[in-house]
N, C-alpha and C positions, 0 to 999 in steps of 0.2 A: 159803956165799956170803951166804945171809939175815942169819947173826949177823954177819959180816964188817960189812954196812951199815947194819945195827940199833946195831950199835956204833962207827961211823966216827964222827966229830964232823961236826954236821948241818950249820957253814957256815965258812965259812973266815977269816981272822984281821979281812978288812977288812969294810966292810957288806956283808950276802948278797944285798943288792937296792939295785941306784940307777935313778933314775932323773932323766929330762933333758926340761923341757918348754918348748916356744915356740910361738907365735903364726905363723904360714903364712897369710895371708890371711884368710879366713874360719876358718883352720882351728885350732886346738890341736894339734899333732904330739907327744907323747912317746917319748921312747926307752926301753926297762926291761930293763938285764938283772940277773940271778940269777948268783952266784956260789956253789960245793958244793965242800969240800976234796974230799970223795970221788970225783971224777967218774970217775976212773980205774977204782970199786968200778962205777959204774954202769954201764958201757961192757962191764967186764967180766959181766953180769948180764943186760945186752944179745946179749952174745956168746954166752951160755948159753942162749938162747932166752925171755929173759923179757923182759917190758912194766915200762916206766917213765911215769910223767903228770903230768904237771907243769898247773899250774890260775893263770892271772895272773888278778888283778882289777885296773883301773885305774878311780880314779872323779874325776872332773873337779870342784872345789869355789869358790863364792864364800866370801872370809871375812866373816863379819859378827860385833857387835858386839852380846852381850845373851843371854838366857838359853835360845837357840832354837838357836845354835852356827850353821857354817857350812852355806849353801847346797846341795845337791849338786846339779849340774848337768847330770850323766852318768856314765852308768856302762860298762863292758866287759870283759868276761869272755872271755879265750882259755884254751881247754882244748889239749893237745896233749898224743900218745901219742908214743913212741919206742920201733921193735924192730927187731931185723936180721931181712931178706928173705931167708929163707934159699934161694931162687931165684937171687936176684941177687948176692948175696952182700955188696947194700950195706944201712945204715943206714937206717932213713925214719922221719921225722917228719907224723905225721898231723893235723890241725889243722880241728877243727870248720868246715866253712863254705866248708874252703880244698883246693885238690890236695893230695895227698903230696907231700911232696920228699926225697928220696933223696941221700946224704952217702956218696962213699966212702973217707971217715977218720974217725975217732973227733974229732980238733980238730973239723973240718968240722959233723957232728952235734953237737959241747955247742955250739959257737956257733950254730946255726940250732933246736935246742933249749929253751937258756936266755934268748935274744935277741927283745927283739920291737923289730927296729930302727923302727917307723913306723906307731904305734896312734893314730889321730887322732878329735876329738871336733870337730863346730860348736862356731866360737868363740861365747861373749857378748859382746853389745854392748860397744863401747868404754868405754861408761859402767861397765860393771862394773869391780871392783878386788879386787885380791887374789886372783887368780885362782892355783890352782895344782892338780898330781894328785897324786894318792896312788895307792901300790900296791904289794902284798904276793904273795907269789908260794907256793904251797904242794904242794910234789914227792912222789912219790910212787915214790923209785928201783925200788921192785919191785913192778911189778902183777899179780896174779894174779890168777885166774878157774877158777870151778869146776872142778871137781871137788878144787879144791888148797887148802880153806877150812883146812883144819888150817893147812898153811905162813902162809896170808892172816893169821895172828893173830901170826906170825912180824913180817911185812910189814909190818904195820900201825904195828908201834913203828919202825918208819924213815921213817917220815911227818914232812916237817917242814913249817910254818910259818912263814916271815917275819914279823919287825913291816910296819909300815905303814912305809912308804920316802915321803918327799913333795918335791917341788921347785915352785918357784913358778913361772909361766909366764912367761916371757922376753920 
């Protein structure tokens, strides 16, 4: 199962990460999801009683103009784990900060997974321009934990990386 996702193709034919940002009052709302040809490999890997983590960064930017580059006006980091309960027999997604939530289909867990429908930042003033987020998403379909370091060097090379994904705030 390890070489299976070590060697699946790490994203799939269209962008692995979009993202969608607007303005909400005060607020900057972005939407970011992740897309993995494999997911099927992951789910299956899940079902075998292993950990998956997926890590978003989204960082909020003014553009400026001059040898200093753009502004960064914010930043946020959601970590989230993914393993089947084998109690419950459902899926859960664990999420720094946040409850569990529990999925019981595989659809159900990659979208509450790779999905982060409504990651919000304080707006800047009006007077700012160019405002827009960036955000790169970096998976982790097999996480392992001691005593299983030999396989982790397996694991390791299924680690992927997104570029930076950016959309300008609406």
């Amino acid at each position: 199962m390890l070489l299976a996702l070590a060697a699946a193709p790490p994203l799939c034919a269209g962008p692995p990460l979009s993202v969608r940002a607007a303005r909400q009052a005060d607020t900057i709302v972005a939407t970011i999801v992740f897309q993995w040809d494999a997911s099927e490999d992951l789910v299956r890997s899940l079902l075998d009683g292993m950990e998956s983590r997926i890590v978003f960064t989204a960082r909020l930017y003014e553009q400026r103009t001059g040898f200093l580059g753009d502004r960064l006006l914010g930043q946020s980091v959601v970590v989230r784990r993914a393993y089947r309960d084998i109690l419950s027999e459902q899926f859960v997604v664990a999420e720094d900060g946040a409850a569990d939530r529990s999925f019981e289909t595989s659809a159900a867990l990659l979208a509450g997974f790779f999905t982060i429908p409504r990651l919000s930042f304080p707006a800047p003033s009006r007077a700012a321009r160019g405002i827009y987020v960036a955000a790169r998403a970096e998976l982790q379909p097999v996480l392992l934990m001691p005593p299983l370091t030999l396989v982790t060097l397996v694991g390791t090379a299924a680690a992927y990386a997104t570029p930076w994904a950016r959309s300008a705030v609406q």
